[in-house]
N, C-alpha and C positions, 0 to 999 in steps of 0.2 A: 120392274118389280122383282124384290128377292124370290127366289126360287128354297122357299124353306122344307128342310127337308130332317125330319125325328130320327135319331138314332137310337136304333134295336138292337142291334149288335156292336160292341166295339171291334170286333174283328173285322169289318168293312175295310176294302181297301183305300180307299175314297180320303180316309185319316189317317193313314200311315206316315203323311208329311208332319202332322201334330205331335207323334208321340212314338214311332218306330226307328223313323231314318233319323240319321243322326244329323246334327247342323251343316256338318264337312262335306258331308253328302250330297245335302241340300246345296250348298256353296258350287258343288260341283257338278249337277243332276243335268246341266244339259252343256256340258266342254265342248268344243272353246266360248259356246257362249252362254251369257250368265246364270245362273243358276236361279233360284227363292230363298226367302228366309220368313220367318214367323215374326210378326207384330202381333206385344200382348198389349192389352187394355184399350178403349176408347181413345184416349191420346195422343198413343203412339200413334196408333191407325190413322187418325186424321191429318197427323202431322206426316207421316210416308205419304198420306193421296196429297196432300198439298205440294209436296216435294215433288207428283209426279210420279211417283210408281203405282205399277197398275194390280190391283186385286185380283186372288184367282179365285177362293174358296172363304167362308168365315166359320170359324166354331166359335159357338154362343153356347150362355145357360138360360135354359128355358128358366123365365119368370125374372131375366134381367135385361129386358128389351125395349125398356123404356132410355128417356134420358139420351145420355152419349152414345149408347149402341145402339139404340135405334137410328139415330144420325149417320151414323157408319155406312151402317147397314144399306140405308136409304142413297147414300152416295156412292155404294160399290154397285149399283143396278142389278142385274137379274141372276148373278155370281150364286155357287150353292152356296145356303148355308147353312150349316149341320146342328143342330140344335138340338140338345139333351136333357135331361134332370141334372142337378148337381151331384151326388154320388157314380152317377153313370161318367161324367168327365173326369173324376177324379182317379178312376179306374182306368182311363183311358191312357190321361194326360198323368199320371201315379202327382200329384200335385190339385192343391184347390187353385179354380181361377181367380187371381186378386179381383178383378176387373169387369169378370163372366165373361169375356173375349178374346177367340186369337184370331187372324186373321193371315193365312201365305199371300206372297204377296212376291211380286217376278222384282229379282235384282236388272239395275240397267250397269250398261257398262261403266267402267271407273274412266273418266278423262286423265291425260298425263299430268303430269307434277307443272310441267313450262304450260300448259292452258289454265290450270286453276291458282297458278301465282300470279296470273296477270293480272296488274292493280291491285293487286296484297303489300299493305304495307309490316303485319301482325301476321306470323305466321306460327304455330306451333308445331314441332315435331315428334314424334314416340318413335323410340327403339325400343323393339323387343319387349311392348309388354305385353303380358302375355296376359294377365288378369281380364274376363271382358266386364264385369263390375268396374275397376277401374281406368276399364277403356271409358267407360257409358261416362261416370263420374268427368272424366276431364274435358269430355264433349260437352257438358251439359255446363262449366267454367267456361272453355272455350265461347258456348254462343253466348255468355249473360256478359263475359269481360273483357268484350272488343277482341279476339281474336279471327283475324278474319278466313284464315283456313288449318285445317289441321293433316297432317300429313303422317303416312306409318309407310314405317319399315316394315321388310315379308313378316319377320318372326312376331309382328305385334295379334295380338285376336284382332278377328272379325267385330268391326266396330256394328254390324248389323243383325250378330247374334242374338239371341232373345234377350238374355240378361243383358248385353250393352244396350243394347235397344232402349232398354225399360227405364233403366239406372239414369239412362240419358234425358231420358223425356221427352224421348221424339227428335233431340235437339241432332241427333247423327243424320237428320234430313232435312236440318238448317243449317249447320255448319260446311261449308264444299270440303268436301276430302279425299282423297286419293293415295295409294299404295307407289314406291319408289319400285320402279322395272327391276327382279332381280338380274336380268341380261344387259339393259340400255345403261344404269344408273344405279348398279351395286351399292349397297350400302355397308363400311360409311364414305370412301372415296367416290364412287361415281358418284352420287346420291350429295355430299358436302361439294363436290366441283360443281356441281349444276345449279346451287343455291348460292355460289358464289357470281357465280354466270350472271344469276338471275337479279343482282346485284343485292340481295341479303347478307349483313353482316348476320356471326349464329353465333349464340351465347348457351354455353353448355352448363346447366344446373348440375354443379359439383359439391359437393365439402372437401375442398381443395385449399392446402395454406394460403398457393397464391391466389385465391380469387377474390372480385372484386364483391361490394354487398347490394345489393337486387336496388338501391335506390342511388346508387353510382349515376352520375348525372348525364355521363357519356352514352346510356343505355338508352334510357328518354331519346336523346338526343338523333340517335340512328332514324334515317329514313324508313329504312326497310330492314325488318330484325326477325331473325328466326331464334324461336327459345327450346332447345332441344333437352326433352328430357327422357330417363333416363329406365329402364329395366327395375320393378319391384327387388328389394334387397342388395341387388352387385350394382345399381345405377349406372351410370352409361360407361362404356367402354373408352378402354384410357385413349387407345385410336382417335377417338369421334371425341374428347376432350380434347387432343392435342392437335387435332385440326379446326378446333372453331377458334373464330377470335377473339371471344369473351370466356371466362371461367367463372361463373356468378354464385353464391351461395344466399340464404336466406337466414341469418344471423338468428343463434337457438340458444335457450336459456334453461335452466333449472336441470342441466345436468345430459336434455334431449338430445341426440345426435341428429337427429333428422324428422321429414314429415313425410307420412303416406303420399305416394303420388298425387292421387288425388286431389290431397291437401295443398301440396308442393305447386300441383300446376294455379289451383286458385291464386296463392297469394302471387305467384309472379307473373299469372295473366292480368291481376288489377294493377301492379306498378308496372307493368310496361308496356300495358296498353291505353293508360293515363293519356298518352300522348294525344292517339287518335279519339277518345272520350270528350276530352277536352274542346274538340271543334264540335261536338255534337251539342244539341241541347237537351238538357236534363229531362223535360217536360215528354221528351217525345221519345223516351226510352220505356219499354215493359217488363215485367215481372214476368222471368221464364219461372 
C-alpha cells in the first residue's frame, strides 16, 4: 500500500530530486553506478515499470488520483508518495503538472552496442543530437516504424531526460538503446568499425549531390542496415559521411532544403523498415 505522505513545505529535502538537482546530476547521483531520472505523466510511468525500472518516490496532485495515477500508484507498492494541492507543486516544480504525476525512478545499467545489435536487422543511429525534445520525437518514430534498436553517440542527450521521456511516450522503454563506449568504440571510427563487424551496412542521411534517394531499391534490399542520422543544423559530420556506405537524401520541393530530425528520422524509418513490416501482419500491429 502507498505510503501517502501531504506536503507543507516545499523546502523538504525528500523533493529535491523533482525540482532542485539538476538532471546531469541525477544521471550521475551514485558513479560508477547508475544514477535516477524523473517519469512525467501516467504513461510514461507504466511504460518505465513495464520495461523493468524500479520506483523510488511519486509526486502527485492531490484530486488527480483517480484513473491512470491511481494505477501507478497502486503498482509502485508502499514507495512515498508526495502529494500536494496544485499551486503548492507549481511552486515547487516552477511548471503546472500536464498529467498531475512525476515519479524518480532508478536508471539500470546500459548493455554494450554488440549485445543489443544481436538479431537487429533495423538499426537507427544519432550523432550528436543534442535536442532531448527531439531525442523523445525519434524514439517514439523508432518504436511505431519497425526500427528495432536505437543507438547514440556521447554528445547526443539523455534519451531519459524528462522532456525525452515525455516527447517519447514512454517509447525510450520500448525501443533497446544503448550509448557507443567513449574508450572501446569512439565515435565515428571505433563506433562505424564495430557496425561494420556487426555486419550492418550504414546509410548516412546527407543533402549530398551524390547520394542516392531514400526509395533506392539497394537500401530495401540490405540485410542488416543502420541509418545514421545527423546533429540539429550542421547534420552529420563529413567523417561519418565518408565512412558509411550509403549517402541517402529525402528528395525536397517548393524551395525546402531540409526536414527537422524528427521529421527526417520518420520518413526514412517508414521506407526502410518496409522491408521487415512487410513479414509482419498488419492486423497485429498497434497504435503507439
Amino acid at each position: 500500500m502507498a505510503d501517502i505522505r501531504m506536503i507543507t513545505d516545499i523546502r523538504d529535502p525528500a523533493l529535491d530530486v523533482y525540482s532542485r538537482t539538476p538532471e546531469v546530476q541525477l544521471l550521475r547521483l551514485f558513479e560508477p553506478n547508475p544514477g535516477i531520472f524523473i517519469a512525467e505523466s501516467p504513461k510514461v510511468v507504466q511504460r518505465a515499470l513495464d520495461g523493468g525500472y524500479e520506483p523510488i518516490s511519486i509526486l502527485a496532485e492531490k484530486g488527480k488520483m483517480e484513473g491512470e495515477a491511481d494505477e501507478v500508484i497502486k503498482r509502485c507498492g508502499d514507495i512515498p508518495v508526495y502529494m500536494a494541492e496544485p499551486d503548492v507543486l507549481t511552486g515547487l516544480t516552477g511548471f503546472k503538472l500536464t498529467r498531475g504525476l512525476l515519479c524518480a525512478m532508478k536508471r539500470k545499467s546500459l548493455p554494450s552496442v554488440r549485445e543489443i545489435c544481436a538479431g537487429a536487422r533495423r538499426i537507427a543511429v544519432l550523432e550528436n543530437v543534442v535536442n532531448p525534445t527531439n531525442v523523445g520525437a525519434v524514439f517514439r518514430s523508432a518504436a511505431a516504424l519497425n526500427m528495432d534498436v536505437v543507438l547514440l553517440t556521447p554528445g547526443c542527450s539523455d534519451p531519459l531526460y524528462r522532456r525525452a521521456a515525455r516527447v517519447s511516450m514512454g517509447t525510450v522503454f520500448q525501443v533497446p538503446w544503448t550509448k557507443f563506449d567513449e574508450k572501446k568504440e569512439p565515435w565515428p571510427e571505433g563506433g562505424m568499425e564495430l557496425l561494420k563487424e556487426l555486419g550492418f551496412k550504414t546509410a548516412a542521411m546527407a543533402l549530398k549531390q551524390d547520394s542516392i534517394f531514400l526509395d533506392d531499391p539497394s537500401l530495401r534490399a540490405e540485410e542488416k542496415l543502420a541509418v545514421i542520422l545527423g546533429t540539429e543544423g550542421d547534420g552529420l559530420a563529413s567523417d561519418t559521411i565518408a565512412d558509411c556506405d550509403y549517402t541517402v537524401m529525402i528528395p525536397m520541393s517548393h524551395g525546402v532544403d531540409s526536414l527537422n530530425i524528427s521529421c527526417a528520422s520518420a520518413v526514412a524509418f517508414w521506407e526502410l523498415g518496409k522491408r521487415d513490416a512487410d513479414r509482419g501482419s498488419r492486423k497485429n500491429r498497434k497504435t503507439i
